[in-house]
C-alpha positions in Angstrom: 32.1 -10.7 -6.3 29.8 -12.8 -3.9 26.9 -11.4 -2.0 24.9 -12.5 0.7 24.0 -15.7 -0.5 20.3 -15.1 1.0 19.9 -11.9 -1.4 20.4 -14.4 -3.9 17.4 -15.7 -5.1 15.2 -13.0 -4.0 12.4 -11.6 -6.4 12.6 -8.3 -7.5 9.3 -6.4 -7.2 7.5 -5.7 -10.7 5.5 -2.6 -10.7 3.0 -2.3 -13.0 3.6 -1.5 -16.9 4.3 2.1 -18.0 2.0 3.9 -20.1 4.7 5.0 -22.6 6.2 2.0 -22.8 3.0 0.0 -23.7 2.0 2.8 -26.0 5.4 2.3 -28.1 5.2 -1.7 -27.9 1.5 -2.3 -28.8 1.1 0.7 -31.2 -1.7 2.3 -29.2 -2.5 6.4 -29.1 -4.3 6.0 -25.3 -3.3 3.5 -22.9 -5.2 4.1 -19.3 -3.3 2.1 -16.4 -5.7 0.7 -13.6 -2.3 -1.7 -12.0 -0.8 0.6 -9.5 -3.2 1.8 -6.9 -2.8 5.7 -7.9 -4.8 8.4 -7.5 -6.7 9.3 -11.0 -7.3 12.6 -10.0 -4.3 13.1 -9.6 -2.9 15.9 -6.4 -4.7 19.0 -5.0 -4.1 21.7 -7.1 -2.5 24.0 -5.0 0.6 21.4 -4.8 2.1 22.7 -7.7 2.6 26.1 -6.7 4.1 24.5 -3.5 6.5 22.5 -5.6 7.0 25.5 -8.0 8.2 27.2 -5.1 11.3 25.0 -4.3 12.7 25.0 -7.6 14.6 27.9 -6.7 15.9 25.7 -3.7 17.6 22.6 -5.7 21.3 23.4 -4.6 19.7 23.3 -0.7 20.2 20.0 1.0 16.4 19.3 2.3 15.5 19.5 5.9 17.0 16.3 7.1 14.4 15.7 9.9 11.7 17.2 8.3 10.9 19.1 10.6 8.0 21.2 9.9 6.2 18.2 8.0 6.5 16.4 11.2 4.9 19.3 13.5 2.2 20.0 10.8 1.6 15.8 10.6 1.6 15.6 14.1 -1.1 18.5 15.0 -3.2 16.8 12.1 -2.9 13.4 13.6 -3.0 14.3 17.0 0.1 12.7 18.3 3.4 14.1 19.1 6.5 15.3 16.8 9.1 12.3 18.3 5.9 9.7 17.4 6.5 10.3 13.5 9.3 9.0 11.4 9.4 9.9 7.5 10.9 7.4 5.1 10.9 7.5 1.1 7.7 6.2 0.9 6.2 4.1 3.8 8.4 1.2 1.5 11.5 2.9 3.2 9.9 2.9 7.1 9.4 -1.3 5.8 13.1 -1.4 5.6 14.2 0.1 8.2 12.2 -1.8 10.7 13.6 -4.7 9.5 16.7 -3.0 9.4 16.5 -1.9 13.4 14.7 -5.2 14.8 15.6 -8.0 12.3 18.6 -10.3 13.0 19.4 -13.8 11.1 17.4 -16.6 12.7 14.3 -14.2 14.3 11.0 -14.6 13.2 8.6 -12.7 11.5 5.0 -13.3 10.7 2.9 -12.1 8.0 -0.4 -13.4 5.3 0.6 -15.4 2.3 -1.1 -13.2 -0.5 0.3 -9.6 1.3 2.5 -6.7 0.2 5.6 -8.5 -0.9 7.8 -6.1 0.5 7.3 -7.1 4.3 8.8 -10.5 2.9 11.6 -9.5 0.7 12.8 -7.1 3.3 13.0 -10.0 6.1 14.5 -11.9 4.1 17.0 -9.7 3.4 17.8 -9.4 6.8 18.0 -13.5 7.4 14.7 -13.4 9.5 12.4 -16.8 9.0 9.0 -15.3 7.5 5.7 -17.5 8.1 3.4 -17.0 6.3 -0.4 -17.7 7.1 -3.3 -18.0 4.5 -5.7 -15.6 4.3 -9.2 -16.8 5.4 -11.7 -15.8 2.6 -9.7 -12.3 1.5 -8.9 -11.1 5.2 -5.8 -12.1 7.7 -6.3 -15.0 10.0 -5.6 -13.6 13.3 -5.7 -16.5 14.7 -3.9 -18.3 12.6 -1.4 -15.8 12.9 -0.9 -16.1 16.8 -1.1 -19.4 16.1 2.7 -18.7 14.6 4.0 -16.3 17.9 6.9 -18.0 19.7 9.8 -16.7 21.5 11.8 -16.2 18.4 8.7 -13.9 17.0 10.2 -10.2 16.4 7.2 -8.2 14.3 4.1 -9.3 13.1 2.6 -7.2 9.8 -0.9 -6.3 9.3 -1.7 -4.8 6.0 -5.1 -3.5 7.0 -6.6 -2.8 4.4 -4.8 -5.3 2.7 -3.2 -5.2 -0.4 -4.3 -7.1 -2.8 -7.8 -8.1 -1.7 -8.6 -5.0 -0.5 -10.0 -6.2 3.0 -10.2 -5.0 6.6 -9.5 -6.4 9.8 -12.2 -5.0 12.1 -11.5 -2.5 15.3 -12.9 -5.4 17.4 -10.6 -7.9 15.9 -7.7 -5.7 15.7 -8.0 -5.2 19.4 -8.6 -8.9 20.6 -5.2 -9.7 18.8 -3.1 -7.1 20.4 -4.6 -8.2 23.7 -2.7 -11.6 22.7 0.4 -10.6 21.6 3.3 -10.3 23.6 4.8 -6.7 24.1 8.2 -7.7 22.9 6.8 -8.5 19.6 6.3 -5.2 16.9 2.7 -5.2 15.4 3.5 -3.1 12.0 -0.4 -1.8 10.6 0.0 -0.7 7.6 -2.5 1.7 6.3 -1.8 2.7 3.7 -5.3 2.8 2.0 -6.7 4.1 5.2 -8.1 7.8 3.7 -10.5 5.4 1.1 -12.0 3.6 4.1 -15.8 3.8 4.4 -16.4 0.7 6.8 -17.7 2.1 10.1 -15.8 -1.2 11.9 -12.3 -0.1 10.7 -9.9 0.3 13.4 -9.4 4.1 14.3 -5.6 2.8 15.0 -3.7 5.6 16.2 -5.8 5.5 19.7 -4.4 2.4 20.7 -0.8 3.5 20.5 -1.2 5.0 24.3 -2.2 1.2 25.6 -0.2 -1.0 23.3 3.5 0.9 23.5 4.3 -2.3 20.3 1.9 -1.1 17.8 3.7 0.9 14.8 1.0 2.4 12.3 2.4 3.0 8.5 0.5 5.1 6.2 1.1 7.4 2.8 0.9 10.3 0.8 1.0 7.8 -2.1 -2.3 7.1 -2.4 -5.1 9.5 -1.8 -3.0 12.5 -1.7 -1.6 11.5 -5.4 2.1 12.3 -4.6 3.0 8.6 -5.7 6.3 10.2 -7.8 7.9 11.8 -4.8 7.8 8.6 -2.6 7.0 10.2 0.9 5.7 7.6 3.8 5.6 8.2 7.7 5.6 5.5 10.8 3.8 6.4 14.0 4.2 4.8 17.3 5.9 5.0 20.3 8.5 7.6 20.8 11.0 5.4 22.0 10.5 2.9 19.3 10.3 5.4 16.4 13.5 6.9 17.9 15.2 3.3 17.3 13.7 3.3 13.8 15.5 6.5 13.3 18.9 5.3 14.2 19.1 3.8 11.1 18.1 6.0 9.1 20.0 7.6 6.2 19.9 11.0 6.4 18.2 13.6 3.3 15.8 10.6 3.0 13.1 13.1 1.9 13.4 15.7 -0.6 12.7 19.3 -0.2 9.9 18.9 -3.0 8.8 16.2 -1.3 8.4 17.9 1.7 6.9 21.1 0.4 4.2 19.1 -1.7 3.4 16.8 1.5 3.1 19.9 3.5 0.3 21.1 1.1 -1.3 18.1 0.5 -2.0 17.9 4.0 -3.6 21.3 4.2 -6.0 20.4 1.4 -8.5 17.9 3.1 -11.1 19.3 0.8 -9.4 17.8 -2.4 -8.8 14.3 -0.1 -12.2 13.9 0.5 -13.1 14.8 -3.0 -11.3 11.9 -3.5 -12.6 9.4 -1.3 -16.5 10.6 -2.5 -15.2 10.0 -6.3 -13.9 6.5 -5.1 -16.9 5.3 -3.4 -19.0 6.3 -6.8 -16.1 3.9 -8.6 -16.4 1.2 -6.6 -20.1 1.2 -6.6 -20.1 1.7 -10.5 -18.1 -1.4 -10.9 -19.3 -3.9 -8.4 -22.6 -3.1 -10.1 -20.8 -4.4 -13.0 -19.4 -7.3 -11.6 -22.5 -8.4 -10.4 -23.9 -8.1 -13.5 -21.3 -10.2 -14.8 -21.5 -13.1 -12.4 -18.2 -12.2 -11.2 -16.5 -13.0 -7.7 -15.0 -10.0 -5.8 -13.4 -9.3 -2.3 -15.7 -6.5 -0.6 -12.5 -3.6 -0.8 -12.6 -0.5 1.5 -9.4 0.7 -1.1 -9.1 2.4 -4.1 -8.6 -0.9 -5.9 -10.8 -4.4 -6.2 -9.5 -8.1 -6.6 -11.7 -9.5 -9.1 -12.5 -13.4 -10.4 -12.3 -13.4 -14.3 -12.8 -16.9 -14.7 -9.9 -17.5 -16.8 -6.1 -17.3 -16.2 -5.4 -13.8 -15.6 -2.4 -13.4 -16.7 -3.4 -14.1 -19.9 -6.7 -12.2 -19.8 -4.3 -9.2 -18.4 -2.5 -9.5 -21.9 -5.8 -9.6 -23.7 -7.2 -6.1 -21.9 -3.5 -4.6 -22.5 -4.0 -4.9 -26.1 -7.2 -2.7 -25.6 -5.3 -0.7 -24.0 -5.9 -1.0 -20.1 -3.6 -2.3 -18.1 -4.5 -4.2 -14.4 -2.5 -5.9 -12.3 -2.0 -10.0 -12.5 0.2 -12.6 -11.2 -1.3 -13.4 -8.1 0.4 -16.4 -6.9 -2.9 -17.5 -4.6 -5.1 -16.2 -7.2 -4.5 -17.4 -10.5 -7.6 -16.5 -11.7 -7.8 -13.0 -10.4 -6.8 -9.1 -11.8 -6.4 -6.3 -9.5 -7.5 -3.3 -10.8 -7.3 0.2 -9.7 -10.6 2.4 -9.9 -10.6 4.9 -12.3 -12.5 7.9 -13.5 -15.3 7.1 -14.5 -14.4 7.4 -17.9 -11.8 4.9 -17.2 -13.7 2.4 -15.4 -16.5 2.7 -18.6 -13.5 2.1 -20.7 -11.8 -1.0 -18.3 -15.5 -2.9 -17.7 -15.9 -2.7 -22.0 -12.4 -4.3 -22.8 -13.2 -6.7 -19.4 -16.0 -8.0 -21.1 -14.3 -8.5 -24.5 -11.1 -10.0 -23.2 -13.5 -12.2 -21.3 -15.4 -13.4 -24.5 -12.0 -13.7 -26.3 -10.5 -15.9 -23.5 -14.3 -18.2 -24.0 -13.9 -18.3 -27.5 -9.5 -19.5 -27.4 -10.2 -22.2 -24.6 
């Protein structure tokens, strides 16, 4: 059988090492994994009755538009119900805007150390992705406009941006939509946007009245701790979320998925819980860094991009057989690990085997 020949050579995306599975290969009782981003206190409390509650429902297709989600989402946000699309995580909403706008031999324009999946899913889809270096951590606007022509279809803004963790400022954000042409899709994907702190962070969803091209992603992934269920939500225009739609499969979000967004959403108490426990994290470990001499991006996520000083992919070997795993591999950043803030157990635990893996990296070279 042949496939598209472009799917061909396409990278798969690696998530980060399982717990169990390091745990079985290294021999180790406690593994703690600081690679993927998620929430260590895990959800609100009161989301597992909600789930418990839908057990009974299994044999029940789930509500195929999501309906009260969507009305519960919107009043929260303050937009309206035909503004929000749902996807299996905000991964899925990446695919189908690609999906909708993408044709062979359009353009799309993105930063060269970004989420990967803006890429693989354009070039799935036969687009041409430029990519533009990051200036110092943080997307080059300018560069990026720099790349608009009349083949440009969508432009993708991870803000804050996966890996390094930076922001592109409200000021910033605004003097580049001023540039861009209205037939070109700014996606803003924010993802991390419940860990922000930064008073300059763009409060996004109230330019989507003025720029009808803007299309905001964010998650229930992250802060709210529903990683395993995989529910994500697009908000923009209504006549540009109803295109988005149109190519959507249908069931794409399960009842328990649903029921445990629903919740989640209710609790804000337990989200900004969250976000105080993170800011302590971050604080506790920059500290650390510091004292370590070590280079790191300024982050406004639940996550830092720190320089080890040696090659981090073998450093990243080192701390897993301590029992900690980070994330490595950063094509741009060779010498760089990505590590998720912990309890502060954990991040006790991660800055201990840092420093050991550190002086067993000296003592090898």
């Amino acid at each position: 059988m042949k496939p598209k020949s472009r799917i061909v050579n396409i990278p798969v995306y690696q998530p980060g090492k399982p717990l169990e599975e390091v745990k079985r290969e290294l021999g180790l009782s406690e593994v703690i994994k600081l690679a993927s981003n998620e929430n260590p206190y895990g959800s609100a409390p009161s989301v597992q009755a909600a789930i418990a509650q839908e057990l009974t429902q299994l044999h029940i297709y789930p509500d195929g538009g999501a309906v009260e989600l969507t009305a519960q989402l919107g009043a929260h946000l303050g937009v309206q119900s035909d503004q929000i699309i749902f996807g299996c995580g905000s991964d899925e909403i990446i695919a189908l805007i690609t999906r909708a706008f993408l044709e062979p031999g359009d353009e799309t324009i993105m930063a060269d150390q970004t989420f990967s999946v803006y890429k693989s899913n354009a070039d799935i889809e036969g687009a041409l992705v430029h990519e533009v270096p990051l200036k110092d951590g943080v997307h080059d606007l300018e560069g990026m406009m720099a790349q608009v022509n009349g083949r440009t279809k969508i432009i993708w803004v991870c803000n804050p941006n996966n890996p390094t963790g930076t922001i592109v400022s409200h000021e910033e954000l605004i003097g580049f939509l001023e540039q861009v042409p209205s037939s070109v899709m700014v996606v803003l994907d924010e993802a991390y946007y419940e860990y922000v702190t930064d008073a300059a962070y763009p409060q996004s969803l109230k330019l989507l009245e003025k720029y009808t091209n803007l299309v905001i992603l964010r998650t229930f992934s992250k802060i709210y701790g529903l990683a395993a269920l995989r529910i994500g939500y697009g908000v923009g225009h209504a006549d540009v979320i109803k295109l988005i739609n149109q190519v959507r499969e249908p069931f794409n979000t399960s009842r328990i998925g649903q029921a445990a967004a629903r919740q989640a959403l209710a609790d804000q108490d337990f989200v900004q819980e969250c976000h105080n426990k993170n800011k302590e994290g971050i604080e506790y470990l920059t500290a650390e860094f510091d004292r370590l001499g070590l280079h790191y991006f300024p982050t406004q996520t639940n996550f830092i991009m720190v320089d080890v000083k040696h090659q981090a992919l073998e450093l990243f070997q080192s701390m897993l057989r301590r029992g900690v795993i980070v994330r490595a591999g950063h094509q741009k950043y060779p010498t760089y690990i990505r590590v998720t803030v912990g309890t502060a157990r954990e991040n006790e635990i991660f800055i201990r085997a840092l420093e050991e893996s550190m002086q067993e990296q000296s003592t090898t070279v």
